[in-house]
N, C-alpha and C positions, 0 to 999 in steps of 0.2 A: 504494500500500500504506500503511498504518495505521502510525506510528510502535508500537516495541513488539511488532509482528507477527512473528512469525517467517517468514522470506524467504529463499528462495534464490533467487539472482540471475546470470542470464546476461549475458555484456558482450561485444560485438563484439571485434574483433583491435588496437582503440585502446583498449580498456577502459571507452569508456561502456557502463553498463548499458541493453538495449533488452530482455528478458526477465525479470519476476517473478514467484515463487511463493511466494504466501503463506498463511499457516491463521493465523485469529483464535483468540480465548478461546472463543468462542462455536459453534466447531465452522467459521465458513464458511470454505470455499475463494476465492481468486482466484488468478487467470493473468493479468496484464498485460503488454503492449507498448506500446514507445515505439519514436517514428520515429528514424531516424539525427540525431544531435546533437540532441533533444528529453530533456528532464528531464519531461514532463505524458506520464502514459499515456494513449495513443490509442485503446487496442482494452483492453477487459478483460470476461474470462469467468469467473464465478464461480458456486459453489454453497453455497446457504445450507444454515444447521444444521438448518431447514425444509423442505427437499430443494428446493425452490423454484432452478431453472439460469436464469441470465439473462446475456445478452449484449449489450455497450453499444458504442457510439463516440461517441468524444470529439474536440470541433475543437482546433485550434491553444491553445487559451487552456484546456481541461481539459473544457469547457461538454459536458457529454452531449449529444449531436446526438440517435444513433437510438439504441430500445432494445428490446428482445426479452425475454420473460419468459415461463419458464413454472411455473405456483404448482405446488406437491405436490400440488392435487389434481388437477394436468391440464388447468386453464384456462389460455388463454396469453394475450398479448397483444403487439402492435408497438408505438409513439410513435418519431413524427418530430419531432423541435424546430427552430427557426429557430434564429439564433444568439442573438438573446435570452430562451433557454429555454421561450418560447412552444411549446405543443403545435398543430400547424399538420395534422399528422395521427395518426389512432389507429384499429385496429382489436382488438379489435372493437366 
């Protein structure tokens, strides 16, 4: 999440946070998770002020892995990255 963002935030029974919810200035949504004892969200779901939904994962180090997108008008698309951000697959 975006310093600034307005966040509600879920925390396990230790009190790390592993659940965020956030809305930017700009109208977007995000839902983020983090794994147990990780600070870098791993998994986030969001939707833009363009209606545009897209779903991403992130390795160990924050790096976008895979990502999923679909625009407002209905075109989607996938991207597999390596770990050095290389697009190694994309459809379509």
């Amino acid at each position: 999440m975006n310093k600034g963002m307005p966040t509600l935030v879920f925390a396990d029974p230790t009190g790390r946070s592993r659940i965020a919810l956030g809305a930017s200035d700009n109208g977007t949504l995000t839902l983020g998770f983090r794994g147990a004892g990780e600070k870098i969200l791993r998994a986030t779901l969001g939707v833009g002020a363009d209606g545009a939904a897209a779903f991403a994962l992130h390795d160990t180090n924050g790096k976008p892995r895979v990502g999923l997108e679909v625009g407002p008008d209905g075109a989607s698309d996938v991207v597999v990255m390596n770990k050095d951000g290389k697009v190694v697959w994309k459809a379509p």
